[in-house]
VEXMAR-815527 format. One record per residue (C-alpha): x, y, z; residue number from 0. Coordinates in steps of 0.001 Angstrom, whole numbers, plus 524288, in hexadecimal, padded with zeros to 5 digits. Each point is the difference from the previous one (the first is absolute). Layout:
// VEXMAR-815527
+-------+-------+-------+-----+
:     X :     Y :     Z :   i :
+-------+-------+-------+-----+
:     X :     Y :     Z : NUM :
...
+-------+-------+-------+-----+
// end
This chain:
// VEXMAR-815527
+-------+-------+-------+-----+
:     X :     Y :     Z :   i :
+-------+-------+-------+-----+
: 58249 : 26BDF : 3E33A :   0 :
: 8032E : 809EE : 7F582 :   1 :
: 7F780 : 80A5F : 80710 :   2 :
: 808C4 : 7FDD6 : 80B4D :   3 :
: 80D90 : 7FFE1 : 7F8C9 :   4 :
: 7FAC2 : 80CE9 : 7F9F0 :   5 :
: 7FC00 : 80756 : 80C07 :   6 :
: 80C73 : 7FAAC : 806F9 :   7 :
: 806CF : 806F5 : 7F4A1 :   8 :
: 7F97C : 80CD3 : 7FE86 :   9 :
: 80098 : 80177 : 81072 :  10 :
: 80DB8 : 7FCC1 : 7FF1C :  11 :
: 80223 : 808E1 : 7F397 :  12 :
: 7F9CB : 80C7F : 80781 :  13 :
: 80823 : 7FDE9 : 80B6F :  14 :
: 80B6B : 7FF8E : 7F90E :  15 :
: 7FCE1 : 80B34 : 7F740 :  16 :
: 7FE3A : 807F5 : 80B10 :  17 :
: 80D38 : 7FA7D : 807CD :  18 :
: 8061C : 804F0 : 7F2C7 :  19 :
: 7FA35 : 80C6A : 80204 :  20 :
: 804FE : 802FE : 80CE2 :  21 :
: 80DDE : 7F7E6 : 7FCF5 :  22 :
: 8004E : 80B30 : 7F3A2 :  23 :
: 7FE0A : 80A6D : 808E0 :  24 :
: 80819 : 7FD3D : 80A79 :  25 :
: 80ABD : 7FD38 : 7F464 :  26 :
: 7FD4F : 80D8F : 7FA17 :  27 :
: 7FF9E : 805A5 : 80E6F :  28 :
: 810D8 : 7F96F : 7FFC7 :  29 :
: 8029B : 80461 : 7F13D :  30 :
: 7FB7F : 80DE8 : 8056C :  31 :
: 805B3 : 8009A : 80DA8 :  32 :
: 80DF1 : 7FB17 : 7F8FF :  33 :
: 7FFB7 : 80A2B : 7F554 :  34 :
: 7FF5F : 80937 : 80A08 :  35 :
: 80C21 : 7FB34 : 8059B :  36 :
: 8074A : 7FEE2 : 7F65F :  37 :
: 7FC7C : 80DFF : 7FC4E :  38 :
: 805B7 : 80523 : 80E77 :  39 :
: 80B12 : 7F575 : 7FFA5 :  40 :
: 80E66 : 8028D : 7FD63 :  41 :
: 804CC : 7F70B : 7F626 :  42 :
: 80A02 : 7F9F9 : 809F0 :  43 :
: 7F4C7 : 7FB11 : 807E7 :  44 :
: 7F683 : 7FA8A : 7F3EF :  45 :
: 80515 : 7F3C0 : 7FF09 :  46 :
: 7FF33 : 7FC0C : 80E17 :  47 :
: 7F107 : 80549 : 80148 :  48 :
: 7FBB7 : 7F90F : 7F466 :  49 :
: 80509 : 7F36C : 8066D :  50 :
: 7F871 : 802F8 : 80B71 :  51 :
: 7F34D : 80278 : 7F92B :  52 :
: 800A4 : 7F44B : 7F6D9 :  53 :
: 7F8D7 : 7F44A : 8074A :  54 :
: 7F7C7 : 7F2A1 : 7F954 :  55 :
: 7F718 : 80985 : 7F9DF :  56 :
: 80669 : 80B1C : 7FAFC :  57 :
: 80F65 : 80008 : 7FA75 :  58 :
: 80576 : 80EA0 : 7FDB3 :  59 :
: 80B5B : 80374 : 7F7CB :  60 :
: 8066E : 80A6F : 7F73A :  61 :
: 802DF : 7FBD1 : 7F262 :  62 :
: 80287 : 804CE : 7F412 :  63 :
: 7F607 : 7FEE0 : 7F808 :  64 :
: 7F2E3 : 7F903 : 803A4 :  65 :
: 800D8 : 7F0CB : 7FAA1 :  66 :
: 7F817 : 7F2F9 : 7FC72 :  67 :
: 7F2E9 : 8008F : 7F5BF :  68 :
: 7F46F : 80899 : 7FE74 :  69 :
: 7F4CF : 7F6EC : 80639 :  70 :
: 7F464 : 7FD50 : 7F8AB :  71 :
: 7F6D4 : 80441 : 80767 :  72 :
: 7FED3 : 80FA5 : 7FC6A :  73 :
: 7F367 : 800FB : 80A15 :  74 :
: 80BCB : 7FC1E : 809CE :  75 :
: 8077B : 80BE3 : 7FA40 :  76 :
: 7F541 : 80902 : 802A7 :  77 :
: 7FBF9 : 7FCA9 : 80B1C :  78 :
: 80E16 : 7FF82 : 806A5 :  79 :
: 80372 : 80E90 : 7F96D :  80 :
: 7F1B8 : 80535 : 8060D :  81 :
: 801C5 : 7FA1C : 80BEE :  82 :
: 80F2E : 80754 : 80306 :  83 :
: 7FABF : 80B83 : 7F8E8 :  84 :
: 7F39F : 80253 : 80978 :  85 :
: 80A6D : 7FBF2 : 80C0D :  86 :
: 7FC1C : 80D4C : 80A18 :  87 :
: 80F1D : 80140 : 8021C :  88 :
: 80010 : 803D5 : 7F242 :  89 :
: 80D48 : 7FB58 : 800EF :  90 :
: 8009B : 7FA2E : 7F1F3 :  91 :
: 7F896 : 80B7B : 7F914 :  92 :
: 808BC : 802D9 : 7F2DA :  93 :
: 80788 : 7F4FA : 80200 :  94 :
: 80181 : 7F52F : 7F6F8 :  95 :
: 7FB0B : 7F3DA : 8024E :  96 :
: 8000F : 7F31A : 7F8FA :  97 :
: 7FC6B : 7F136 : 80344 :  98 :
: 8069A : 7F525 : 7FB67 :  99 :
: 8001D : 7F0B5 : 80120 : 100 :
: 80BBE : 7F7DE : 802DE : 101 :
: 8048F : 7F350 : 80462 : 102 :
: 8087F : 7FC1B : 80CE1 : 103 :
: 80AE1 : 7FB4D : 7F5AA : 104 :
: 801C5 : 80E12 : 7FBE3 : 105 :
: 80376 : 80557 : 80D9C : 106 :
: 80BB9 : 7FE3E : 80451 : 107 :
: 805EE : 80447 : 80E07 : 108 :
: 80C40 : 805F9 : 801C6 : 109 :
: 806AF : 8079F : 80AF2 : 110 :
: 7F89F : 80DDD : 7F809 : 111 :
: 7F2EA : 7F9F3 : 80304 : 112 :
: 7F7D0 : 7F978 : 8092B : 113 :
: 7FD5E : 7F2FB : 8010F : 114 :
: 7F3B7 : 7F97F : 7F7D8 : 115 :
: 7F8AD : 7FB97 : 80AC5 : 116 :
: 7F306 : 80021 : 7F762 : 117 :
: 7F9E2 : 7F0B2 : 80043 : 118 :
: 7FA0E : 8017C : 7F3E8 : 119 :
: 80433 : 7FCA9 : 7F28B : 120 :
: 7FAF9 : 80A13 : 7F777 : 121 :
: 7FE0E : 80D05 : 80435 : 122 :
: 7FDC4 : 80FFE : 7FC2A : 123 :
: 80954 : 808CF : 80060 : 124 :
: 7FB73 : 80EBE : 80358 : 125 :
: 80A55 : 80AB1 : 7FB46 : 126 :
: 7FFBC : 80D4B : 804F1 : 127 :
: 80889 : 809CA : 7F8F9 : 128 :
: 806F4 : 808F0 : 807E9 : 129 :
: 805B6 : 80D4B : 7FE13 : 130 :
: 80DCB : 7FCD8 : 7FDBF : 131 :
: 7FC71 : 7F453 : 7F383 : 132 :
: 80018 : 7F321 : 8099D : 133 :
: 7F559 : 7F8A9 : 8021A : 134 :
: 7F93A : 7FBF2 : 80D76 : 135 :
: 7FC7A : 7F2A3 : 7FE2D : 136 :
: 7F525 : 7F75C : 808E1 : 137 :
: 7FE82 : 7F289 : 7FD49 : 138 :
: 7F442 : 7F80A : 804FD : 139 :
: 7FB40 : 7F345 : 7FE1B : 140 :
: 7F5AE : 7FF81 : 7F45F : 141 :
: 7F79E : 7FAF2 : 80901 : 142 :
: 7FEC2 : 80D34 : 80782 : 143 :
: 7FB36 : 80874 : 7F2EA : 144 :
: 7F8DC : 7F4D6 : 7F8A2 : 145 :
: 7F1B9 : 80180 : 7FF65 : 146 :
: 7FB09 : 7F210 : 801B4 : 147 :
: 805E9 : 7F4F2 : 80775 : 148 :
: 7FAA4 : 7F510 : 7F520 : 149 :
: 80908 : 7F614 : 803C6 : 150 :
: 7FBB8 : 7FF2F : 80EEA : 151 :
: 7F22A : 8023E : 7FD2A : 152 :
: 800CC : 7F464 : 7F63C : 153 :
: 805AB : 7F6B8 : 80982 : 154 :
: 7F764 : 80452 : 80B06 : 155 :
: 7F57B : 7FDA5 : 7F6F7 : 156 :
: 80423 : 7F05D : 7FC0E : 157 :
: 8037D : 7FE99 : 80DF4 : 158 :
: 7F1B7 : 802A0 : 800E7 : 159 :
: 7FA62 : 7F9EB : 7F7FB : 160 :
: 809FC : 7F3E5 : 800ED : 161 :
: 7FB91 : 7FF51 : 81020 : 162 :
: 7F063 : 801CA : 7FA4D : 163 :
: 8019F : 7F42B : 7F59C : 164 :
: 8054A : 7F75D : 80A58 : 165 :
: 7F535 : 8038C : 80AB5 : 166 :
: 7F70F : 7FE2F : 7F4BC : 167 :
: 80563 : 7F159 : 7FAFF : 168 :
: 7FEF8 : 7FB6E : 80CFF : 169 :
: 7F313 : 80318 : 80233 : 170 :
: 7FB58 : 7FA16 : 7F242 : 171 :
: 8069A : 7F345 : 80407 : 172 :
: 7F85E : 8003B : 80C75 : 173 :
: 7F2C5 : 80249 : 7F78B : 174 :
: 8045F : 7F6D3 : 7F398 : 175 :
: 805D8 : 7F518 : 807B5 : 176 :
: 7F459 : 7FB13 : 805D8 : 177 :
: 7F7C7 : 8031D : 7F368 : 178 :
: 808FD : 7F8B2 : 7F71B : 179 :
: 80153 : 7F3DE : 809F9 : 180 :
: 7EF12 : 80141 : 7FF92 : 181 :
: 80291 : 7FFD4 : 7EF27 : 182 :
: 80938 : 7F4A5 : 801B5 : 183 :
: 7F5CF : 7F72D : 80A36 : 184 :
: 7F626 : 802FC : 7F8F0 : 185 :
: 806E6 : 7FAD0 : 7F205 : 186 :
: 803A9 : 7F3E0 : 806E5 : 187 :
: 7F143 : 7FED5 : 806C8 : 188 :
: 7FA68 : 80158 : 7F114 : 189 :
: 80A5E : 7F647 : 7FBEA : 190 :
: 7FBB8 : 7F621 : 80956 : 191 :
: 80E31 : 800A4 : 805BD : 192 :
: 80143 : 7FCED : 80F77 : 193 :
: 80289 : 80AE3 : 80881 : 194 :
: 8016C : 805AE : 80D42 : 195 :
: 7F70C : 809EC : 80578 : 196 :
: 805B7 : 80E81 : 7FD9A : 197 :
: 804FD : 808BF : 809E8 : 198 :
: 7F8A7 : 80B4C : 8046F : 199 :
: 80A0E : 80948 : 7FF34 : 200 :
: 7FF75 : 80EE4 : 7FAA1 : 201 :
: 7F859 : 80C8F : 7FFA1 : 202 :
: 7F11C : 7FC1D : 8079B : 203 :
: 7FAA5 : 7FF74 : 7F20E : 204 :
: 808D2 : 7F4CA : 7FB46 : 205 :
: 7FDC0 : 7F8C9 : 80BD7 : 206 :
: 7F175 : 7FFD3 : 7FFD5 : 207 :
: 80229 : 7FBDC : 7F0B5 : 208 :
: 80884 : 7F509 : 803A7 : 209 :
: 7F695 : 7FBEE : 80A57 : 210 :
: 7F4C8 : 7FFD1 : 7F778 : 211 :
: 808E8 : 7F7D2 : 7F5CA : 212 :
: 80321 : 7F76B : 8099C : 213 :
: 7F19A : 7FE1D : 8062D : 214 :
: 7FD08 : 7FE03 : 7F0BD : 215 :
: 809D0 : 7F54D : 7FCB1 : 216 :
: 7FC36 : 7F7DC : 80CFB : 217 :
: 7F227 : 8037F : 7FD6A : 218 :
: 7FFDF : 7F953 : 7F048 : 219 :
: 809CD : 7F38E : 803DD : 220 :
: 7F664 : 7FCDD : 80B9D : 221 :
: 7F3E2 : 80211 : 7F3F7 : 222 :
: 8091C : 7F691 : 7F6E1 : 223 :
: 80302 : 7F6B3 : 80B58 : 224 :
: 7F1CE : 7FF2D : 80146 : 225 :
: 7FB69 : 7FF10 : 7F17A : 226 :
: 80B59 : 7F4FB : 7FDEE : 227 :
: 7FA22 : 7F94D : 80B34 : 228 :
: 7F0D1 : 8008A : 7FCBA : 229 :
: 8031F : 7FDA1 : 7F197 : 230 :
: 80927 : 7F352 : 80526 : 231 :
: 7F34A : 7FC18 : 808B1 : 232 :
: 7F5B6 : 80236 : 7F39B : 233 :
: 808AF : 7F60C : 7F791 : 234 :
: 8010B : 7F75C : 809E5 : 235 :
: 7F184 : 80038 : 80336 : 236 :
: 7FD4B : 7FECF : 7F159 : 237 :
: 808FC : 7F32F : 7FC96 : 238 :
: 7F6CC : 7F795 : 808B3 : 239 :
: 7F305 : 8031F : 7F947 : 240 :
: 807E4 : 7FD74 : 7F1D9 : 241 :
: 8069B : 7F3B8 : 8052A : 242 :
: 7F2D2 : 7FA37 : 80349 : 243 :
: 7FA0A : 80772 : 7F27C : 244 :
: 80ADE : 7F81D : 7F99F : 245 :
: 7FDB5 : 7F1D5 : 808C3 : 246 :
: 7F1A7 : 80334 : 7FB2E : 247 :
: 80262 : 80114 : 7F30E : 248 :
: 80871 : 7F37B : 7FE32 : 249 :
: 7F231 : 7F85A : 803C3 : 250 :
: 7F864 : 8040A : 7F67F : 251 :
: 7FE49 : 7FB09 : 7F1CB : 252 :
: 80C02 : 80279 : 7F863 : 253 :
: 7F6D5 : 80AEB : 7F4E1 : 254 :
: 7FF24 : 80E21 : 7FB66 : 255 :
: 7FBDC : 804BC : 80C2E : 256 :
: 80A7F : 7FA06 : 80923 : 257 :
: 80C16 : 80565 : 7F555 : 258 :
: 7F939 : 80CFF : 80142 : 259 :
: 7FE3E : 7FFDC : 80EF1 : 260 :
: 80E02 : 7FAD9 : 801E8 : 261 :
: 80611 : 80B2A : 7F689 : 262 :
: 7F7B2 : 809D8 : 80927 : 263 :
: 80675 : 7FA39 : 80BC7 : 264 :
: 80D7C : 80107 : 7F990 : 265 :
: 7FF1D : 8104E : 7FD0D : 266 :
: 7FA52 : 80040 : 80D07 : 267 :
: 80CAE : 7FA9D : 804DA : 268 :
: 80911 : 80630 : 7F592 : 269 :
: 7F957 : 80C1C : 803F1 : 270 :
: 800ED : 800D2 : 80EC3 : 271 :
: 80E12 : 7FAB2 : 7FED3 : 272 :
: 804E2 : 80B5C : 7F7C4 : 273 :
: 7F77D : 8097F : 8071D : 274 :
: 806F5 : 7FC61 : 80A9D : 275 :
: 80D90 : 80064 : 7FADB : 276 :
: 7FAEE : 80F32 : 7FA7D : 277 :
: 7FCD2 : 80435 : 80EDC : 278 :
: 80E31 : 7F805 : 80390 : 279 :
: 80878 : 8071C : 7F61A : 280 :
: 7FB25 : 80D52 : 7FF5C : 281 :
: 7FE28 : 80265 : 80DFF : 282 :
: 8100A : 7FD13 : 80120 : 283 :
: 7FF79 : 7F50D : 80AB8 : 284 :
: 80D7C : 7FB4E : 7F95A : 285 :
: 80BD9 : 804A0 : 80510 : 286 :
: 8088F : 80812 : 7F88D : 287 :
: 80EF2 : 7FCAA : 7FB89 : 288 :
: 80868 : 80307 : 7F788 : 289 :
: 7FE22 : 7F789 : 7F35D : 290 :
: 80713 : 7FF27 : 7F34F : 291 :
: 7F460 : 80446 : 7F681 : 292 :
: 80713 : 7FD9E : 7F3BF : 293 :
: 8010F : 7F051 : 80419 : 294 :
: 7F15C : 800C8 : 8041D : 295 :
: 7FBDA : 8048A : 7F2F3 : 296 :
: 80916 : 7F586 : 7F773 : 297 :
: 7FA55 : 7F599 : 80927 : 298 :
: 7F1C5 : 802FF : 7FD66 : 299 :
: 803A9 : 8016C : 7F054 : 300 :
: 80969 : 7F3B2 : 801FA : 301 :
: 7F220 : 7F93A : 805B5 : 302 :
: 7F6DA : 8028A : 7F4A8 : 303 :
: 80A98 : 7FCBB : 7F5FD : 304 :
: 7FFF9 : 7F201 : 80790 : 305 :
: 7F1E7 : 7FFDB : 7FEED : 306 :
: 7FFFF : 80220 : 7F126 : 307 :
: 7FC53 : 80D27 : 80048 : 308 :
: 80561 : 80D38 : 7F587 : 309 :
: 80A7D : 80760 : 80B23 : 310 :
: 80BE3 : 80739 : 7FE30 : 311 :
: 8084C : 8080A : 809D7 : 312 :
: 8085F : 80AFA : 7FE2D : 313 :
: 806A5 : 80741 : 80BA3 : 314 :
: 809F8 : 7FF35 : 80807 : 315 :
: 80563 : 7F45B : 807BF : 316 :
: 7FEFA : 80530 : 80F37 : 317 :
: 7F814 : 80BA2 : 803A9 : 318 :
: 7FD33 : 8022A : 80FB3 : 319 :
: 7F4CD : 805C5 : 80623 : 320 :
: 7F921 : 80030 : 80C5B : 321 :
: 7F039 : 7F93F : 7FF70 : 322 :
: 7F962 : 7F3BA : 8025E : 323 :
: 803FA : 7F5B3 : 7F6FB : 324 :
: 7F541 : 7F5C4 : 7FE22 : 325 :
: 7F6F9 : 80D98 : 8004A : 326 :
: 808D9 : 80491 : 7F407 : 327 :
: 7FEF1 : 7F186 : 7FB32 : 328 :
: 7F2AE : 8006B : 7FED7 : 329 :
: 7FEA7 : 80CF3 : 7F962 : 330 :
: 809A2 : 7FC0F : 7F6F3 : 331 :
: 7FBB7 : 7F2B5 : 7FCFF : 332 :
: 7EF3D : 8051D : 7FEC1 : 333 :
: 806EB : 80B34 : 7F4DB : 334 :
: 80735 : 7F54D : 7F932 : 335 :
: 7F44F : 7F5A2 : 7FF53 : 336 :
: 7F6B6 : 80AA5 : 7FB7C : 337 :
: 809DD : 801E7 : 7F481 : 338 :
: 80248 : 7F483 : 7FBB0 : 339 :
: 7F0E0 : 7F9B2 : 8012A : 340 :
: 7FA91 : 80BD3 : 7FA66 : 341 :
: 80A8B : 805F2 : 7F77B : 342 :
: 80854 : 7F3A5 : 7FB1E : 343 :
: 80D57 : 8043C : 80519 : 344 :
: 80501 : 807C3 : 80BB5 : 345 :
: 80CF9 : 80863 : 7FAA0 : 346 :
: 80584 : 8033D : 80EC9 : 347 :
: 80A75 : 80A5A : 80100 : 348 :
: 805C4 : 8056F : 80CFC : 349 :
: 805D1 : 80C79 : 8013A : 350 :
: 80384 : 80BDF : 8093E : 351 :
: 7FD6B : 80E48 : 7FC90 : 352 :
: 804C0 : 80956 : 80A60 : 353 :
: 7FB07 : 7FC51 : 80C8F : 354 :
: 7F5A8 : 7F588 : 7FA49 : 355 :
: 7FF25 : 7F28B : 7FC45 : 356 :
: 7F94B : 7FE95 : 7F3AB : 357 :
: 7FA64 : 7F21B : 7FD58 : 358 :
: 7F806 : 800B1 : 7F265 : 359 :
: 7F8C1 : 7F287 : 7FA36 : 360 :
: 7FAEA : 801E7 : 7F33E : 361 :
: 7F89A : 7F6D3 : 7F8FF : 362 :
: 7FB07 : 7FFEA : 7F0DE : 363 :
: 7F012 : 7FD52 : 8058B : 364 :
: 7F474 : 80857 : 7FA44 : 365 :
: 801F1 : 80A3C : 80A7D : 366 :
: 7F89D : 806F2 : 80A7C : 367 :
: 7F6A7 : 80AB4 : 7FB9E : 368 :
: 804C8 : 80DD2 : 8061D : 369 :
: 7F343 : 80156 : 806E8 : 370 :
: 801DD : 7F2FE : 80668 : 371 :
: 80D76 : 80125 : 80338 : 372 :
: 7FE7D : 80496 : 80FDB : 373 :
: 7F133 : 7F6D0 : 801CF : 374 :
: 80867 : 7F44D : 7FB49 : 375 :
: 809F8 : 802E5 : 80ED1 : 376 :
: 7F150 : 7FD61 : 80652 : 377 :
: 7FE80 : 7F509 : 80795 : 378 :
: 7F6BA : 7F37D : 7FA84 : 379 :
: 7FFF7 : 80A56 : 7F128 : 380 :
: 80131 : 7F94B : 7F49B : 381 :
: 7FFF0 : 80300 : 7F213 : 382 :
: 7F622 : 7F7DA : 7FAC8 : 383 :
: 8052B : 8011C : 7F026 : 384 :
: 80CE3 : 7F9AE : 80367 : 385 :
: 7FFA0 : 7F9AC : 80D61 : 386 :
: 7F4A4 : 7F6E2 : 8020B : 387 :
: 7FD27 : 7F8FD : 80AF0 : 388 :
: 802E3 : 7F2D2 : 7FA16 : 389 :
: 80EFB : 80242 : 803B6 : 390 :
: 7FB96 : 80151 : 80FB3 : 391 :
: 80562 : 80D8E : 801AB : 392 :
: 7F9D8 : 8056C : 80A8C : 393 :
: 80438 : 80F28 : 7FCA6 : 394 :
: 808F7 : 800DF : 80B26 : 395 :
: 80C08 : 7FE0B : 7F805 : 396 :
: 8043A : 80E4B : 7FD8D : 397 :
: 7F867 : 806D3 : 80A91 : 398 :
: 809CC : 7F6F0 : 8090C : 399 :
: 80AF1 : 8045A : 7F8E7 : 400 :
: 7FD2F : 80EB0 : 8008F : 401 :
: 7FD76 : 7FD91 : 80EC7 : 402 :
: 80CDF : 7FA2D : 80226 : 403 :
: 80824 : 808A3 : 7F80A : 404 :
: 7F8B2 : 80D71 : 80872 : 405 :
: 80269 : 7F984 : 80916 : 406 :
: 80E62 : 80014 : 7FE12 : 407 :
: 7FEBE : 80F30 : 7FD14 : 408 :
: 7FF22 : 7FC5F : 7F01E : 409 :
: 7F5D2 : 800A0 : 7F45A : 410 :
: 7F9B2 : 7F7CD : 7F593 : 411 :
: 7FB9F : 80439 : 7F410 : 412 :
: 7F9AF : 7FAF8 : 7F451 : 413 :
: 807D6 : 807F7 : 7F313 : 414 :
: 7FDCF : 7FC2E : 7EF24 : 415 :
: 80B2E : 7F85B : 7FC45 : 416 :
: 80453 : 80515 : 7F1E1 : 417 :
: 7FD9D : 7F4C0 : 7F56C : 418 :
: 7F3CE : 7FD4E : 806B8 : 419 :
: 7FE66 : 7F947 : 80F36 : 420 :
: 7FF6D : 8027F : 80D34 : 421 :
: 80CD2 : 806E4 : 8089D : 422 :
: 7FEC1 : 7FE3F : 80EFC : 423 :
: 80A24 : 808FC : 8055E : 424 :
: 80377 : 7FC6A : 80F0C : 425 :
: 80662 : 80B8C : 8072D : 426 :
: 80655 : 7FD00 : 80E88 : 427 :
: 808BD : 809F8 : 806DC : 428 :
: 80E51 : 7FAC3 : 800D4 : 429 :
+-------+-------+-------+-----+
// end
């Protein structure tokens, strides 16, 4: 764009410098031809010739004395005197001759003097001194002696530039429309959020893109659709081998060996339940809504304070956002327990930063070793120092919630709480 706007200028600059050129000569060709009237014309007849000769570009008259300012350009002042001086009538040789700048104001008309029929409102004022002590005066528009038209090459280079921007925003809505409407789908897909297949619209590139994204999204819902469905027929495969396991079990001696066999049964079952509710959650089969996430969090806290459990909430009273609410539920509630069974309290407090939702629980527990912080978001990992298998835990508790809350387009992390204790920050786009 600027490369344009500057050529445009420069190629409109030369053609008006040399416009200016000829306009100068063919305005020195008039200054001369009139001096030589005026030297062969009776005085009776001046005043009616130099009405005739003055036109738009050129007003003639006999004053005084010459008027107006010196300009301040002296290059101007050279170049003018050099230009009459070398004239081949050698009309104005050992004449003197002086340039001045004036304004429209300063002229006045009168029945001595010909109209001022000049459209401009500054202009130079040529004075020729003549034999007798009056001065021949030619008045142009400064437009005819300046050097450089800045103004119009200015303009001409905006409008340039101007027309060049627009052509150029159009087309960069053409190319970022599609790409941001790709960014936007493929948020929402990431989120888990319903959505219609995208337009193939734009440059060729942007439609193959969108294609591929949409060939993509159908291609991974048909691969959940069909782990949902196997993992729904494994369960309910499994439950009839454990039901009869468990109608087993009940006939044989009431010892050691049947408790043992009948706890086995019982993780088997806790197990393949919450493996199942893992698959369920993360893969987003839940609809989303829009949910008030501040009332979900004081419920789950208003829960474990009914169960006897440590819990305290501190946010604010209604906070919207778009997810999947017994999803969120879940992560919330699997953070919470964790706190309060393994770190005796669960201090909740709800907050927005910018465009995030900030959820932290912090707890006053021994704490997660910084090496172990990411292995404990593993599914079935366990920390075997403070989390035994006594409690039936199967090690899906935070790996669920970190799949949920990705799911959503968030984070989990595992951070030192000062004092001593464990700080599970919970970050979800708002």
């Amino acid at each position: 764009m600027l490369v344009v706007a500057f050529a445009a200028a420069w190629t409109f600059w030369e053609r008006a410098d040399m416009a200016k050129r000829l306009v100068r000569l063919a305005t020195v060709d008039r200054m001369a031809a009139t001096q030589m009237l005026v030297d062969r014309l009776p005085p009776s007849e001046l005043r009616l010739a130099l009405r005739a000769i003055s036109g738009p570009l050129l007003l003639v008259r006999m004053l005084d004395e010459p008027r107006g300012r010196p300009t301040d350009d002296p290059r101007l002042d050279r170049y003018l005197v050099r230009l009459i001086a070398r004239h081949p009538s050698r009309v104005f040789r050992g004449r003197e001759v002086v340039l001045r700048e004036v304004d429209r104001e300063s002229i006045g008309d009168d029945d001595d003097h010909p109209p001022d029929l000049l459209p401009s409102f500054v202009r130079y004022e040529v004075g020729v001194r003549q034999d007798d002590g009056a001065w021949l005066i030619f008045t142009v528009p400064a437009d005819t002696l300046s050097r450089v038209w800045l103004r119009r090459a200015v303009l001409i280079a905006f409008g340039v530039v101007a027309a060049a921007a627009l052509i150029a925003w159009l087309l960069f809505r053409r190319i970022t429309q599609p790409v941001t409407a790709l960014a936007v789908a493929s948020d929402r897909f990431a989120a888990g959020l319903p959505g219609e297949p995208l337009p193939e619209s734009g440059p060729p590139e942007i439609r193959r893109a969108t294609a591929a994204f949409n060939r993509m999204r159908q291609r991974i819902g048909d691969l959940l659709e069909e782990r949902n469905s196997m993992l729904a027929a494994i369960a309910h495969d499994l439950r009839t081998p454990l039901t009869r396991l468990r109608l087993r079990l009940e006939d044989l001696p009431d010892d050691e060996a049947r408790s043992r066999s009948e706890a086995d049964v019982h993780a088997m079952e806790t197990m393949l339940r919450e493996t199942l509710a893992y698959a369920k959650d993360v893969a987003g089969v839940e609809q989303a809504t829009d949910l008030d996430f501040a009332a979900l969090v004081r419920t789950a806290v208003d829960d474990l304070e009914d169960a006897g459990r440590a819990a305290s909430y501190d946010g604010p009273d209604r906070l919207v956002l778009r997810g999947r609410p017994t999803a969120l539920r879940r992560a919330i509630d699997n953070v919470m327990i964790n706190a309060v069974t393994y770190g005796g309290s669960a201090e909740v407090r709800l907050a927005v930063e910018d465009d995030w939702i900030k959820l932290t629980v912090a707890d006053r527990g021994p704490g997660v070793p910084p090496a172990m912080r990411e292995r404990v978001f593993e599914p079935f990992f366990r920390l075997e120092t403070s989390r035994s298998r006594a409690t039936g835990g199967t090690g899906l508790g935070l790996a669920l919630a970190r799949g949920i809350v990705r799911a959503h387009g968030g984070e989990v992390r595992l951070l030192d709480r000062p004092g001593g204790g464990t700080l599970v920050e919970v970050a979800l786009p708002r």
